[in-house]
Chimera marker file (.cmm) of the C-alpha trace (Angstrom):
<marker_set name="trace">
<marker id="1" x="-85.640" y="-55.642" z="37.295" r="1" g="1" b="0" radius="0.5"/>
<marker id="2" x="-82.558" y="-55.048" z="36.492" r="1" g="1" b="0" radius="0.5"/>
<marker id="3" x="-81.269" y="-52.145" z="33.913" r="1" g="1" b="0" radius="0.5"/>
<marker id="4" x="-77.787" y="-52.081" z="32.412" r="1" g="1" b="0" radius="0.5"/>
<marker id="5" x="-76.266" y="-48.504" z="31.949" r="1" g="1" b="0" radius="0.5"/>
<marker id="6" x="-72.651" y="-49.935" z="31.142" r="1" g="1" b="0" radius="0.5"/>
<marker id="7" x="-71.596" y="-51.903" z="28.054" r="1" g="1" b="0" radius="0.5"/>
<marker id="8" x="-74.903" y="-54.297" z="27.103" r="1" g="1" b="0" radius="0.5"/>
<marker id="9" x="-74.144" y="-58.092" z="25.291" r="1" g="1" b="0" radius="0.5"/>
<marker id="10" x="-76.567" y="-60.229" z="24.035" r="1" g="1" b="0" radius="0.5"/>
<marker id="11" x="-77.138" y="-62.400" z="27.203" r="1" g="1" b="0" radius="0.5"/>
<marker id="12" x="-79.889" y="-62.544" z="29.393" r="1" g="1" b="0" radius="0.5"/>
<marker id="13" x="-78.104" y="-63.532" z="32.701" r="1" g="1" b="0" radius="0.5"/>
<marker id="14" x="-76.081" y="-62.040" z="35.044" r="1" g="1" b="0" radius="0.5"/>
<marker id="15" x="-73.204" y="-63.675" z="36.783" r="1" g="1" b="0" radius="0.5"/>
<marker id="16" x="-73.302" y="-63.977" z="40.972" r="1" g="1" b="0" radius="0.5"/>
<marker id="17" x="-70.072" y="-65.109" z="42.876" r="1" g="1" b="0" radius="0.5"/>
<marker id="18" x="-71.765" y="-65.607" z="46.630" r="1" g="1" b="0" radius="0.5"/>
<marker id="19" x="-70.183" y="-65.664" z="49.606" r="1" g="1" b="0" radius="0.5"/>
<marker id="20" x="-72.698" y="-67.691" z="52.986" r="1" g="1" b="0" radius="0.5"/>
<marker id="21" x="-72.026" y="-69.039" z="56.725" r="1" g="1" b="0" radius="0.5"/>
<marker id="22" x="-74.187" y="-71.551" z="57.141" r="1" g="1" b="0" radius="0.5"/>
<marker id="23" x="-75.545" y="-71.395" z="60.774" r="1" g="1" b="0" radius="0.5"/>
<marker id="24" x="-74.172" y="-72.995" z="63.574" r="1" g="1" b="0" radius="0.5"/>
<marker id="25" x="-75.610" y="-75.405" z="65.933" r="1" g="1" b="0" radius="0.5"/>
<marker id="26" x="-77.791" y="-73.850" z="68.124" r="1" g="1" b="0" radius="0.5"/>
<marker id="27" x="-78.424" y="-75.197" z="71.845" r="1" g="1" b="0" radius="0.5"/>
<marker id="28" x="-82.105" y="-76.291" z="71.977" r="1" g="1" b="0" radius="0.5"/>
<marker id="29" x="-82.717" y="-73.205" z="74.663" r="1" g="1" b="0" radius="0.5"/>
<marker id="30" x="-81.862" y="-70.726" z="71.487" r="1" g="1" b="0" radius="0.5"/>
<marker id="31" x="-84.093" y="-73.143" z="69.110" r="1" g="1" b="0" radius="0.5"/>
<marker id="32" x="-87.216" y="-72.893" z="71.492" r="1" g="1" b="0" radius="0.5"/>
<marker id="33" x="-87.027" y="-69.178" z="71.458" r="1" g="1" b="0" radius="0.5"/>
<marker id="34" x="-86.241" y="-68.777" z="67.713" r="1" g="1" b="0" radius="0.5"/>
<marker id="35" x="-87.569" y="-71.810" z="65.486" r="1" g="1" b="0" radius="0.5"/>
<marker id="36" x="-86.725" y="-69.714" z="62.299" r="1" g="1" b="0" radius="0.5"/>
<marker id="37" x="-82.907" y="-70.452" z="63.033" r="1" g="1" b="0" radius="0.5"/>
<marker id="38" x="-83.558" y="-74.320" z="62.648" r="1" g="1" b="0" radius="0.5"/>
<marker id="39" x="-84.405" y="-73.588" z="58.678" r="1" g="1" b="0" radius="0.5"/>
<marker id="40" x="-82.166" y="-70.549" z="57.391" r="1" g="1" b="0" radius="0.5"/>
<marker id="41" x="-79.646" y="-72.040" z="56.145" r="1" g="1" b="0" radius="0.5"/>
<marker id="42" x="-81.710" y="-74.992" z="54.539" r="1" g="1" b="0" radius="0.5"/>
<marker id="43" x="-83.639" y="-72.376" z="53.435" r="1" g="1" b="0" radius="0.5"/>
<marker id="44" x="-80.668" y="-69.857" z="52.374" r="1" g="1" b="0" radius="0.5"/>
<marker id="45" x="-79.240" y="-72.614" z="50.364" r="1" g="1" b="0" radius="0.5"/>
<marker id="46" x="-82.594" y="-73.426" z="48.904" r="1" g="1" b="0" radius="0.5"/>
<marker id="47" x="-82.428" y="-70.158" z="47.572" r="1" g="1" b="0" radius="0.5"/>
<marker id="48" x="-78.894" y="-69.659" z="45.817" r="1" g="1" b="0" radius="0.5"/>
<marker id="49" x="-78.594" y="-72.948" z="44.544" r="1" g="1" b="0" radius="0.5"/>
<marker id="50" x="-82.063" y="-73.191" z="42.671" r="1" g="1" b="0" radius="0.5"/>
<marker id="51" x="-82.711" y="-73.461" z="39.214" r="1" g="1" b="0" radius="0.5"/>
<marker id="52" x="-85.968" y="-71.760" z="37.530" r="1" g="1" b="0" radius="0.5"/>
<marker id="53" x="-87.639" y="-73.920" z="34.704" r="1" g="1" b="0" radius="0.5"/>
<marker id="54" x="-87.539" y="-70.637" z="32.112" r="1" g="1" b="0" radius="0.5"/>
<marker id="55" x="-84.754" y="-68.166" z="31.914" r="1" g="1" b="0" radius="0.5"/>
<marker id="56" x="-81.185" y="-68.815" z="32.354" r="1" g="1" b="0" radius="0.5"/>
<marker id="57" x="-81.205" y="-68.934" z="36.445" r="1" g="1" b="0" radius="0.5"/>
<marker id="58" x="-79.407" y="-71.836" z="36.121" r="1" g="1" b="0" radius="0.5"/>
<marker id="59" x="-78.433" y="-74.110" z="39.362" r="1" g="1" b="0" radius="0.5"/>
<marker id="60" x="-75.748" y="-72.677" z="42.124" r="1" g="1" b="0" radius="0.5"/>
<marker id="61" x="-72.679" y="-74.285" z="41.776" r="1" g="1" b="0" radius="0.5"/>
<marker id="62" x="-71.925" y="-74.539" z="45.992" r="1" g="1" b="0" radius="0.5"/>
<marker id="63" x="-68.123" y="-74.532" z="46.987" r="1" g="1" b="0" radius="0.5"/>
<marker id="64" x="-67.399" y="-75.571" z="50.714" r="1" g="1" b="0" radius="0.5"/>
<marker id="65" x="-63.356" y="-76.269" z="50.639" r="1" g="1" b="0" radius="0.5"/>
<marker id="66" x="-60.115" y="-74.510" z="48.928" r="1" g="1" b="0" radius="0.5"/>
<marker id="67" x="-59.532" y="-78.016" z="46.955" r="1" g="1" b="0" radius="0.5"/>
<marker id="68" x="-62.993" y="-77.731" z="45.384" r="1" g="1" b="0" radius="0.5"/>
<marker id="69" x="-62.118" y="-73.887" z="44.790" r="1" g="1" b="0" radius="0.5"/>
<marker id="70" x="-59.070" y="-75.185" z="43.086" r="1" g="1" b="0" radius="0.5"/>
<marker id="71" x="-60.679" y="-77.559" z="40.815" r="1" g="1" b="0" radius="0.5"/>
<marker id="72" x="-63.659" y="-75.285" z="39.988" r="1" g="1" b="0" radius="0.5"/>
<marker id="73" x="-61.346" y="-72.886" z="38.934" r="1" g="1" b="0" radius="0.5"/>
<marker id="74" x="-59.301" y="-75.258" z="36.860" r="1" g="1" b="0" radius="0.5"/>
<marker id="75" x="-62.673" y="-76.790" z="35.420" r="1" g="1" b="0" radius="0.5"/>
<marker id="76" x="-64.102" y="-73.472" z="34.184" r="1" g="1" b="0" radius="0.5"/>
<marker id="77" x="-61.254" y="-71.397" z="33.066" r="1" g="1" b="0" radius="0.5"/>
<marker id="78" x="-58.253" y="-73.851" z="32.289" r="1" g="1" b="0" radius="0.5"/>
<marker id="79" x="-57.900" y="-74.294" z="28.425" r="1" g="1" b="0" radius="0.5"/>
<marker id="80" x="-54.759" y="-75.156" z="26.040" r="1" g="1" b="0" radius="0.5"/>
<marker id="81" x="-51.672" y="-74.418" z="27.886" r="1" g="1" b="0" radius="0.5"/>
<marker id="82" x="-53.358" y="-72.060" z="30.439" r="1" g="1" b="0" radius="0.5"/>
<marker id="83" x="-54.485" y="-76.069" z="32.198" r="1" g="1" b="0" radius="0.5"/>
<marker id="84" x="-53.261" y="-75.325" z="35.529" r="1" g="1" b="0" radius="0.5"/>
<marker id="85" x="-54.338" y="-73.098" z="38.780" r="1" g="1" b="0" radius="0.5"/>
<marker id="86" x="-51.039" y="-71.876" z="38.942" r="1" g="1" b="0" radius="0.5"/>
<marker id="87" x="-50.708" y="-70.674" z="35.379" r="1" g="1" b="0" radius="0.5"/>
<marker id="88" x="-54.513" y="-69.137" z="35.545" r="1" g="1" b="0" radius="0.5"/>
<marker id="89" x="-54.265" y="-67.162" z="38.150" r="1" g="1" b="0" radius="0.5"/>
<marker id="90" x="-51.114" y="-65.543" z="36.291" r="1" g="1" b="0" radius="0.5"/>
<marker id="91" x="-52.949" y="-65.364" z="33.094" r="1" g="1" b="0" radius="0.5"/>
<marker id="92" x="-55.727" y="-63.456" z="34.377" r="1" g="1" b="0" radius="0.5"/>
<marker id="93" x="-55.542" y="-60.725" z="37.231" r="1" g="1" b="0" radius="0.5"/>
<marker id="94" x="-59.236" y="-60.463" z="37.763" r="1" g="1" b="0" radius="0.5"/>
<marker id="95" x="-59.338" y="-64.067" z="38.376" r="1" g="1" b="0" radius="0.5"/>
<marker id="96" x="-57.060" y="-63.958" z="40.696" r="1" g="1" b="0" radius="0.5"/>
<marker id="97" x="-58.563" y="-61.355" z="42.784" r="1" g="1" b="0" radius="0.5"/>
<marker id="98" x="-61.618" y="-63.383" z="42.918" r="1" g="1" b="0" radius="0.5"/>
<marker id="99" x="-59.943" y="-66.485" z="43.283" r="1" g="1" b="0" radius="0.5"/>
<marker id="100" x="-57.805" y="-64.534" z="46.562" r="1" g="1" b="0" radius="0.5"/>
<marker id="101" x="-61.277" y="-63.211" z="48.155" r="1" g="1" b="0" radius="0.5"/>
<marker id="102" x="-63.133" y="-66.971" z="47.932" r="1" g="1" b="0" radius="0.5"/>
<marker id="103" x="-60.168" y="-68.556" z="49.059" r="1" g="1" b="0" radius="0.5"/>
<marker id="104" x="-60.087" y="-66.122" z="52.236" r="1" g="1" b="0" radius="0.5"/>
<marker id="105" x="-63.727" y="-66.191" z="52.771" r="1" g="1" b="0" radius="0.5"/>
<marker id="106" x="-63.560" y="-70.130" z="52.783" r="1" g="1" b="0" radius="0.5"/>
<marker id="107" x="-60.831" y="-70.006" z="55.338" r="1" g="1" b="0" radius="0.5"/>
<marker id="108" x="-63.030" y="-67.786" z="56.905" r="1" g="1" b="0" radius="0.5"/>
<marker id="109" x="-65.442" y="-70.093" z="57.245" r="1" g="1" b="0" radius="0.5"/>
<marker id="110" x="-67.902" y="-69.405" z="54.497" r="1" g="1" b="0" radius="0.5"/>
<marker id="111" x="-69.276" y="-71.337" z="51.820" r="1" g="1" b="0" radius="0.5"/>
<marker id="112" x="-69.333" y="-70.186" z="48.094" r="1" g="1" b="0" radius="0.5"/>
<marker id="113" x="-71.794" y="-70.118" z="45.251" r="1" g="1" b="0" radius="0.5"/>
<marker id="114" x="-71.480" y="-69.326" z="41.661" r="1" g="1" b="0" radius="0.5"/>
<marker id="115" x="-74.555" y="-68.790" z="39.965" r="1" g="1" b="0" radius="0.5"/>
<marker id="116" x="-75.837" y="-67.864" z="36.893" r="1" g="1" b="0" radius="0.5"/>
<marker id="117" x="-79.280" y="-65.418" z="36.895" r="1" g="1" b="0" radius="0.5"/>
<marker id="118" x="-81.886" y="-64.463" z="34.567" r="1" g="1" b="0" radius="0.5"/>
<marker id="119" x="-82.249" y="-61.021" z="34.045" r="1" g="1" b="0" radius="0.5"/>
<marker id="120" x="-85.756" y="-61.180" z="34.741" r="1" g="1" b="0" radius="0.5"/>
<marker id="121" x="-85.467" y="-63.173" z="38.125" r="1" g="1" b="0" radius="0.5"/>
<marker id="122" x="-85.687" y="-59.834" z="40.210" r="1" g="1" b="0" radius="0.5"/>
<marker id="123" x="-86.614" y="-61.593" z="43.020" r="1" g="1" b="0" radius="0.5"/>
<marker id="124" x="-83.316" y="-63.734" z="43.745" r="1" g="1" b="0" radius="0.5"/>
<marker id="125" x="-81.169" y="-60.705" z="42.885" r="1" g="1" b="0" radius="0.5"/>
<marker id="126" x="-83.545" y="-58.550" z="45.905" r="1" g="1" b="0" radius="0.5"/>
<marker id="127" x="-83.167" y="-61.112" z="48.433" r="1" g="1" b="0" radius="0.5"/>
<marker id="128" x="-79.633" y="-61.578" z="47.824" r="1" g="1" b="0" radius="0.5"/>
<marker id="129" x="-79.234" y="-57.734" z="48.222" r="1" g="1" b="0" radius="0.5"/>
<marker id="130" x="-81.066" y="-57.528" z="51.148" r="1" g="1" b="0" radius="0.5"/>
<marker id="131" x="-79.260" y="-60.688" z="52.876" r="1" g="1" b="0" radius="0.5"/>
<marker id="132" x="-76.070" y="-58.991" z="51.664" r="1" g="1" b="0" radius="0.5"/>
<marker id="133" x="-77.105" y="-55.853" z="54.192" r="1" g="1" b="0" radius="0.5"/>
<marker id="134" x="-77.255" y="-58.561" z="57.024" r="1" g="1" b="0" radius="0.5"/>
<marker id="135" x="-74.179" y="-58.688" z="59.650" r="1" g="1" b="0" radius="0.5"/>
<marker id="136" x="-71.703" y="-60.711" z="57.421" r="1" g="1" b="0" radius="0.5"/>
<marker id="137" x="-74.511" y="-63.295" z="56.494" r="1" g="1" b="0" radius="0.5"/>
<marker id="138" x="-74.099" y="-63.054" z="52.639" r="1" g="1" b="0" radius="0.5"/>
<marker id="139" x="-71.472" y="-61.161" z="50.755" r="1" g="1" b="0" radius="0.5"/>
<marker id="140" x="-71.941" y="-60.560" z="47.081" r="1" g="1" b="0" radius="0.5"/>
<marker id="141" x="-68.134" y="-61.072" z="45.770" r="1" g="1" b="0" radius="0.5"/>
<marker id="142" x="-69.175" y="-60.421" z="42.133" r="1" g="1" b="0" radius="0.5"/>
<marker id="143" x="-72.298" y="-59.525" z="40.135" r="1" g="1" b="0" radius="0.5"/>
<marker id="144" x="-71.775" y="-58.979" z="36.887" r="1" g="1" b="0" radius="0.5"/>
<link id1="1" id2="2" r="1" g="1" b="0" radius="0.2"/>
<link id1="2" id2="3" r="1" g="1" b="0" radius="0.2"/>
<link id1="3" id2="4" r="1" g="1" b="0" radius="0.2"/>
<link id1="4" id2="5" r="1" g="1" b="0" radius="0.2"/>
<link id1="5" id2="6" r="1" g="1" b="0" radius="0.2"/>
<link id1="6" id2="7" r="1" g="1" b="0" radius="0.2"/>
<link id1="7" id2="8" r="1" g="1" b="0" radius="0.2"/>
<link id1="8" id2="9" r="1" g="1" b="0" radius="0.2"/>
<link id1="9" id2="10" r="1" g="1" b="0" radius="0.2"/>
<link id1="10" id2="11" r="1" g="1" b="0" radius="0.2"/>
<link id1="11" id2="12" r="1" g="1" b="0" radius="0.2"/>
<link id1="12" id2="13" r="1" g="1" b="0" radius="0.2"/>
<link id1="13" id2="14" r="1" g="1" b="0" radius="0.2"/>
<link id1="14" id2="15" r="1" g="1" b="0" radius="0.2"/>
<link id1="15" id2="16" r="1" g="1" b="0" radius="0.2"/>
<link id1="16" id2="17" r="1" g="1" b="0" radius="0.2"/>
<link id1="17" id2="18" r="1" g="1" b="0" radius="0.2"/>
<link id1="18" id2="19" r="1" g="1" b="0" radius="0.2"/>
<link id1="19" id2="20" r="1" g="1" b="0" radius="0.2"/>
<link id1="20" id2="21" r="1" g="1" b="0" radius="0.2"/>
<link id1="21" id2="22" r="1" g="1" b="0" radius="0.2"/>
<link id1="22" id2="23" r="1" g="1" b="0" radius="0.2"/>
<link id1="23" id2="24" r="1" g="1" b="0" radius="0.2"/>
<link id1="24" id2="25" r="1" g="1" b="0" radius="0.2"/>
<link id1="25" id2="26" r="1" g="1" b="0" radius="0.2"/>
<link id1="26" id2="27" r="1" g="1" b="0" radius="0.2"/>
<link id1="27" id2="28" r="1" g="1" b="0" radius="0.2"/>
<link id1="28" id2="29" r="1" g="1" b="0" radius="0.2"/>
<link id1="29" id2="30" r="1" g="1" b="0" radius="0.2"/>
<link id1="30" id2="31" r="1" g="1" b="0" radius="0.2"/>
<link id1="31" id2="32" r="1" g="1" b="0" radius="0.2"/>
<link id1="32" id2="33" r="1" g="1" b="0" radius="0.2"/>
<link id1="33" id2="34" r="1" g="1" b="0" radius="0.2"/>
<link id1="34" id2="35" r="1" g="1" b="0" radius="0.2"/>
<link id1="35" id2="36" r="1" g="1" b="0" radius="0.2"/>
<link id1="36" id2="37" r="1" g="1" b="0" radius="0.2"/>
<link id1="37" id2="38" r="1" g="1" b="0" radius="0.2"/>
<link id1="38" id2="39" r="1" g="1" b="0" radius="0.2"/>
<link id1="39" id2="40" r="1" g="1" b="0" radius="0.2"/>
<link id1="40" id2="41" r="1" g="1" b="0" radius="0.2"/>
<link id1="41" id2="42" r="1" g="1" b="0" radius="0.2"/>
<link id1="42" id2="43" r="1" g="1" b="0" radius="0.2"/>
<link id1="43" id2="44" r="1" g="1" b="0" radius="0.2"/>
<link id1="44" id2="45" r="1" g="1" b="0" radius="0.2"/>
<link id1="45" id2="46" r="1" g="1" b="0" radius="0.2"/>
<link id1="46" id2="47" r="1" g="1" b="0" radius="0.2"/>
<link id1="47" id2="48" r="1" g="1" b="0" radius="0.2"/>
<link id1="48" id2="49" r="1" g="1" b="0" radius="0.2"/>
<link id1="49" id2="50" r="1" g="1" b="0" radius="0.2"/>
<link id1="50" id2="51" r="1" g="1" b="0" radius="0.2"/>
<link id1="51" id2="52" r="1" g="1" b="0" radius="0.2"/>
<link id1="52" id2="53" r="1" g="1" b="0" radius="0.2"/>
<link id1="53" id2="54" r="1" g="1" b="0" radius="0.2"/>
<link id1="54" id2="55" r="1" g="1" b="0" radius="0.2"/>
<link id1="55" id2="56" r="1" g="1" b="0" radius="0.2"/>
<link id1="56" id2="57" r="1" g="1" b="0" radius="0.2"/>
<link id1="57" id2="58" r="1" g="1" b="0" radius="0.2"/>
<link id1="58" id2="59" r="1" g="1" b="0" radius="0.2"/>
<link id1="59" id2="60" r="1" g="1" b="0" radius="0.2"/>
<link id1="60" id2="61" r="1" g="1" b="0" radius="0.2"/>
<link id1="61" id2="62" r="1" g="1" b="0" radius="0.2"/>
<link id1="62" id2="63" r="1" g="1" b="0" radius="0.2"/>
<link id1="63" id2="64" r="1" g="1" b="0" radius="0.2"/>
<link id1="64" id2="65" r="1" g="1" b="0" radius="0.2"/>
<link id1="65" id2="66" r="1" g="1" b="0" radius="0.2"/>
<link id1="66" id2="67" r="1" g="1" b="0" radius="0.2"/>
<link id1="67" id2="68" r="1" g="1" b="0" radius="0.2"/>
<link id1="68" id2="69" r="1" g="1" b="0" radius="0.2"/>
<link id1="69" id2="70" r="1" g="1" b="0" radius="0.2"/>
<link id1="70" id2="71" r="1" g="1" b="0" radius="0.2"/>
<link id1="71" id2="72" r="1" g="1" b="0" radius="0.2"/>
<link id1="72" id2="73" r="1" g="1" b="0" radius="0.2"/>
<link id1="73" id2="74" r="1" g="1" b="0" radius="0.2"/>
<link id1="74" id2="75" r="1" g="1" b="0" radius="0.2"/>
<link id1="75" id2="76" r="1" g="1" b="0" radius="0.2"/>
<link id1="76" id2="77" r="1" g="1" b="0" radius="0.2"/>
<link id1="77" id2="78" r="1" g="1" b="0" radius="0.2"/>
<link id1="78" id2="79" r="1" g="1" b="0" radius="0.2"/>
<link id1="79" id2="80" r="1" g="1" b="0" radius="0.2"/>
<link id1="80" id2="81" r="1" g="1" b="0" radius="0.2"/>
<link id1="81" id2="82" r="1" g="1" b="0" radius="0.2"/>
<link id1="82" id2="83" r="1" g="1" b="0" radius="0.2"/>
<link id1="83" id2="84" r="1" g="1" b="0" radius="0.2"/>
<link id1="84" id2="85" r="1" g="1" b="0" radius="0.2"/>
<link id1="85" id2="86" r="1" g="1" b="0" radius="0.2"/>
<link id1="86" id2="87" r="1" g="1" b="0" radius="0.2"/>
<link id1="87" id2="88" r="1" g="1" b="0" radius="0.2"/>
<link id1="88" id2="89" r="1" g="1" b="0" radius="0.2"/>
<link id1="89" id2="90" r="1" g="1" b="0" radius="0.2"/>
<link id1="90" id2="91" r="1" g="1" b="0" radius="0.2"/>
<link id1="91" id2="92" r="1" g="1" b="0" radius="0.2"/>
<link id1="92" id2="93" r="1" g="1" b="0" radius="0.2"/>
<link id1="93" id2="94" r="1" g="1" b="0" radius="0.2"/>
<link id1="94" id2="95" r="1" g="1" b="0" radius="0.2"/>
<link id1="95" id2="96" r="1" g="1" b="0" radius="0.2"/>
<link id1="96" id2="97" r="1" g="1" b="0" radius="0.2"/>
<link id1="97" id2="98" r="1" g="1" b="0" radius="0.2"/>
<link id1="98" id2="99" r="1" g="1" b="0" radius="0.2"/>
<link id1="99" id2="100" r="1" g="1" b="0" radius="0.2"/>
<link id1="100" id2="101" r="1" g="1" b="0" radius="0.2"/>
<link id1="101" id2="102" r="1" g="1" b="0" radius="0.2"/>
<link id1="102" id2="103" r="1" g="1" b="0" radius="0.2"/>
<link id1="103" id2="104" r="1" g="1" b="0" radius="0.2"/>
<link id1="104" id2="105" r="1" g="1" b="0" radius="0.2"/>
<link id1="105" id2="106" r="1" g="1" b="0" radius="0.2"/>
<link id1="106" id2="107" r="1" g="1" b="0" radius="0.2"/>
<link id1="107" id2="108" r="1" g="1" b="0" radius="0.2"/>
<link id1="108" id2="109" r="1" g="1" b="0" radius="0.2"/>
<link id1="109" id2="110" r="1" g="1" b="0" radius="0.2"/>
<link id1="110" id2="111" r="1" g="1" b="0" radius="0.2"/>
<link id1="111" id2="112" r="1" g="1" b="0" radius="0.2"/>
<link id1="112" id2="113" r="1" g="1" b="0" radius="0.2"/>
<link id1="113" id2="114" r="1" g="1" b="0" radius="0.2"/>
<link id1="114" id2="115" r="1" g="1" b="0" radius="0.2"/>
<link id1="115" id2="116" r="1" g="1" b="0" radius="0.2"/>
<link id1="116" id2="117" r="1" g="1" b="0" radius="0.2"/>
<link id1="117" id2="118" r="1" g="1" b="0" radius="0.2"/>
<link id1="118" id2="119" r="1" g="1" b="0" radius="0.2"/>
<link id1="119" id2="120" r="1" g="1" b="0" radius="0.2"/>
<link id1="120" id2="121" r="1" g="1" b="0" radius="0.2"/>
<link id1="121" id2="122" r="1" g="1" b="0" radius="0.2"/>
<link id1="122" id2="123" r="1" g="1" b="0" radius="0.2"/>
<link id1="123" id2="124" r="1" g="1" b="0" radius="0.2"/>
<link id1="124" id2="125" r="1" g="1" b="0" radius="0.2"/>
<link id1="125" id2="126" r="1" g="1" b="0" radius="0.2"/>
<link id1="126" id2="127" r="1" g="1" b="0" radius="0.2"/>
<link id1="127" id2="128" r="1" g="1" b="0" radius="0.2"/>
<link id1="128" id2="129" r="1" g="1" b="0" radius="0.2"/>
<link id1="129" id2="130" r="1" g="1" b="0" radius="0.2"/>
<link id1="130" id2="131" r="1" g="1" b="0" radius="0.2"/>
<link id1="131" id2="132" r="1" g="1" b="0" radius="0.2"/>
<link id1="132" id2="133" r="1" g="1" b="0" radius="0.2"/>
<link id1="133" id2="134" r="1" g="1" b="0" radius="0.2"/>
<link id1="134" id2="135" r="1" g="1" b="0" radius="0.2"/>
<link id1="135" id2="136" r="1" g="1" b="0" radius="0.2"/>
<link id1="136" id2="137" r="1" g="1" b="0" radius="0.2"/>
<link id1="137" id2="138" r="1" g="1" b="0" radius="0.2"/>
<link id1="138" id2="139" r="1" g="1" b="0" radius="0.2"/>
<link id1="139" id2="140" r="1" g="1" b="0" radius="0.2"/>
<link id1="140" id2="141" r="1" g="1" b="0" radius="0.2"/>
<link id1="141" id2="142" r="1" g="1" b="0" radius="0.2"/>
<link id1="142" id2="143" r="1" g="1" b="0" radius="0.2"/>
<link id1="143" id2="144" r="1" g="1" b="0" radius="0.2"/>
</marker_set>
């Protein structure tokens, strides 16, 4: 479970910006010898973009290019004048910090996921954490 020592609001979910490579194509040699690789990353996304039927773990939002980073962005943050990436970005500095590390980590190769979690769902924010301490697997960009 999770306990906040920092400044506490009234809502019961905490915000995830995830960072994944999905796993490449292994021959069939590497398959034979380790069947678990066939799965992870059906399973991995399984995981981060699952909703619970309680709480507020609500579904992962997956992002897999720079265009749909662009338009997510623009979607969730643009209002009034501030209606374009351009003038987000210069509106808001922590934005565009995150905005600069997904951007790079989908150049990179990776895939992104923003997610909304329940407090109480302990058990996504432990195997994120532990997937996290992988070689480069998972990166937590922001959990807040």
């Amino acid at each position: 479970m999770k306990i906040r020592e920092d400044f506490v609001t009234n809502s019961s979910s905490s915000s995830y910006v995830i960072a994944y490579k999905a796993s490449p194509n292994f021959d069939e040699e590497t398959i034979r010898r380790y069947p678990i690789l066939k799965g992870f990353t059906t399973v991995l996304e399984s995981v981060l973009l699952a909703a619970n039927d309680y709480g507020d773990t609500t579904e992962g939002e997956q992002i897999k290019t720079v265009e749909e980073l662009d338009k997510y962005f623009v979607g969730c943050y643009g209002y009034g004048e501030i209606n374009t990436l351009p003038r987000i970005l210069d509106d808001d500095h922590y934005l565009k910090e995150h905005y600069d590390k997904c951007s790079k980590l989908l150049n990179d190769g990776y895939n992104i996921v923003f997610k909304q979690v329940d407090y109480n769902d302990s058990t996504f924010d432990s195997i994120i954490r532990n997937l996290a301490n992988t070689d480069g697997i998972v990166q937590i960009i922001a959990d807040e």
